[in-house]
VODREN-383263 format. One record per residue (C-alpha): x, y, z; chain; residue in one letter. Coordinates in pm, whole numbers, always signed. Example, Ala and Ser with C-alpha at 12.3 -4.5 7.8 and 13.67 -1.06 7.14 Angstrom:
<bapas>
<bapa c1="+1230" c2="-450" c3="+780" c="A" r="A"/>
<bapa c1="+1367" c2="-106" c3="+714" c="A" r="S"/>
</bapas>
This chain:
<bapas>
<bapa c1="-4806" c2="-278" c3="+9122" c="A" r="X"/>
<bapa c1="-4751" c2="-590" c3="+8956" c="A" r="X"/>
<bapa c1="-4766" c2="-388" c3="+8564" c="A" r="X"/>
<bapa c1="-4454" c2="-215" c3="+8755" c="A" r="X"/>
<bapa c1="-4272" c2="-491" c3="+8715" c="A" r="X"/>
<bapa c1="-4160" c2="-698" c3="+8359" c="A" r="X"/>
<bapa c1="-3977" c2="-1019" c3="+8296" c="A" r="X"/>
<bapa c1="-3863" c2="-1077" c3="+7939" c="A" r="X"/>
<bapa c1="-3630" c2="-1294" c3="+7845" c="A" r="X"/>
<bapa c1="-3454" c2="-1123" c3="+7552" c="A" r="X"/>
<bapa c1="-3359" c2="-861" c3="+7838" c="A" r="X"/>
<bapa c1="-3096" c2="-928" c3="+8141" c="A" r="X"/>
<bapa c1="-3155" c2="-1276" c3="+8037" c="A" r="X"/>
<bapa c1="-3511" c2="-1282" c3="+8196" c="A" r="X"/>
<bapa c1="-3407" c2="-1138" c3="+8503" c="A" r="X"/>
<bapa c1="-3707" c2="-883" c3="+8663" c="A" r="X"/>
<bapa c1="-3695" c2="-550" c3="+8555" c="A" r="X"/>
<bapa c1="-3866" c2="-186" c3="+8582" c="A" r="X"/>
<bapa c1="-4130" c2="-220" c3="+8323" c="A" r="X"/>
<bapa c1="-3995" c2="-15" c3="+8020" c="A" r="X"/>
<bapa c1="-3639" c2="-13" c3="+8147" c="A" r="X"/>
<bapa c1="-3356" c2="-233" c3="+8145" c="A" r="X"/>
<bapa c1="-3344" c2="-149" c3="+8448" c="A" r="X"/>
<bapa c1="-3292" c2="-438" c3="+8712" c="A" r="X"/>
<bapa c1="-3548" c2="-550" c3="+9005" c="A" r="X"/>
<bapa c1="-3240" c2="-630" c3="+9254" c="A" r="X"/>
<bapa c1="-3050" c2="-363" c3="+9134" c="A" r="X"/>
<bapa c1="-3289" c2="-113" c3="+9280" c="A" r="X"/>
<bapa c1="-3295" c2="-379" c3="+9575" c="A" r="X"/>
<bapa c1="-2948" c2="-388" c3="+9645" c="A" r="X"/>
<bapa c1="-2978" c2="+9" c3="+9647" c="A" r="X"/>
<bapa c1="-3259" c2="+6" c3="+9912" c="A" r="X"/>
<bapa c1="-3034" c2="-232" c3="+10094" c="A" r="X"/>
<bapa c1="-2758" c2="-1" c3="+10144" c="A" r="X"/>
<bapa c1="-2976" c2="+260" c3="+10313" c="A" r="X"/>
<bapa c1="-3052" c2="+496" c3="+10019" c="A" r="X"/>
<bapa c1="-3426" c2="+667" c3="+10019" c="A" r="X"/>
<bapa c1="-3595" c2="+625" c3="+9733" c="A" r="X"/>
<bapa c1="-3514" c2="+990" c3="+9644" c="A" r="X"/>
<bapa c1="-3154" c2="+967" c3="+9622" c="A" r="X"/>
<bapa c1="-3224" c2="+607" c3="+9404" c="A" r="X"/>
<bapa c1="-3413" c2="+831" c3="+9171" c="A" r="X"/>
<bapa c1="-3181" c2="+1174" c3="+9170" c="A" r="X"/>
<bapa c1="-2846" c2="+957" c3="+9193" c="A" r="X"/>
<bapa c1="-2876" c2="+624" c3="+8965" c="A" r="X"/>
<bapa c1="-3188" c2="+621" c3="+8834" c="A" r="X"/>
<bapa c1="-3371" c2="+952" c3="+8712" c="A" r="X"/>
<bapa c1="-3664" c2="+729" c3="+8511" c="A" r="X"/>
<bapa c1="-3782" c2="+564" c3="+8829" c="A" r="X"/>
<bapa c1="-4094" c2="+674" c3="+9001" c="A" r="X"/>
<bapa c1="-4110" c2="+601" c3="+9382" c="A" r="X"/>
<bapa c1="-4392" c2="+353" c3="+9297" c="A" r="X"/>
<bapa c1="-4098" c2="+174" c3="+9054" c="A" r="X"/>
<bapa c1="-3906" c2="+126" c3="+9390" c="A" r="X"/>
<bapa c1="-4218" c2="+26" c3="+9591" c="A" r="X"/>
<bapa c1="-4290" c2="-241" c3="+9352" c="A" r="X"/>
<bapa c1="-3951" c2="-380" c3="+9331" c="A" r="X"/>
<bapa c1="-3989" c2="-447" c3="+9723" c="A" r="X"/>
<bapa c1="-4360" c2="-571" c3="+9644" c="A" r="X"/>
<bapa c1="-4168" c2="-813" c3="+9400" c="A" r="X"/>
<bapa c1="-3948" c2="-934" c3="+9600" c="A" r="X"/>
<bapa c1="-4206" c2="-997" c3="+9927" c="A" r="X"/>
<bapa c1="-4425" c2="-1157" c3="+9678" c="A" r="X"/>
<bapa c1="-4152" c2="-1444" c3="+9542" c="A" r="X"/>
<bapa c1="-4078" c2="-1484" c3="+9938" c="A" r="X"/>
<bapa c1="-4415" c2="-1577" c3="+10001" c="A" r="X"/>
<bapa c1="-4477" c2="-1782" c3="+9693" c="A" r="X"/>
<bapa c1="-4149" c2="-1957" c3="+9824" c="A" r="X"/>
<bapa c1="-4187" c2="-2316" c3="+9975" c="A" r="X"/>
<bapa c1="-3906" c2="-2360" c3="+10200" c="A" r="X"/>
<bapa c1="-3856" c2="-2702" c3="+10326" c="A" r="X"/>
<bapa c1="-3640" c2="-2716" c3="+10606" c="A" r="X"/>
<bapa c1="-3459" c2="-3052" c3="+10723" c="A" r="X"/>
<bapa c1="-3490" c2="-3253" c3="+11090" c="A" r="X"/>
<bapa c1="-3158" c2="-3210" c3="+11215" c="A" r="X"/>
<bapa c1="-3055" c2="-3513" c3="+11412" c="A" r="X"/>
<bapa c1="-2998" c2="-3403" c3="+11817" c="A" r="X"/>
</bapas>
């Protein structure tokens, strides 16, 4: 899934995209979000996705969670 996915920064200034669209990763995030299936993504904003496109972009996004360290501070009691 990852060849789903392109970052290039001459293109939404290097934000993650739909390989060979301009087409952005949290755009088709923000989409899911809001409750949309994947068809309606496809038949309403986006007609050159594939479902595997929007399965990706949520692959994406789980992956940069994971990488993620998250350091979390001692809160004084």
């Amino acid at each position: 899934m990852q060849e789903r996915i392109a970052v290039n920064p001459n293109i939404h200034f290097g934000k993650p995209c739909v390989a060979g669209t301009r087409i952005p990763v949290q755009s088709v995030l923000e989409l899911v979000s809001e409750g949309l299936s994947f068809e309606e993504i496809i038949q309403d904003y986006y007609p050159d996705l594939e479902i595997e496109d929007i399965r990706a972009c949520i692959q994406y996004a789980i992956d940069i969670i994971v990488a993620e360290d998250i350091h979390i501070a001692a809160v004084a009691a």
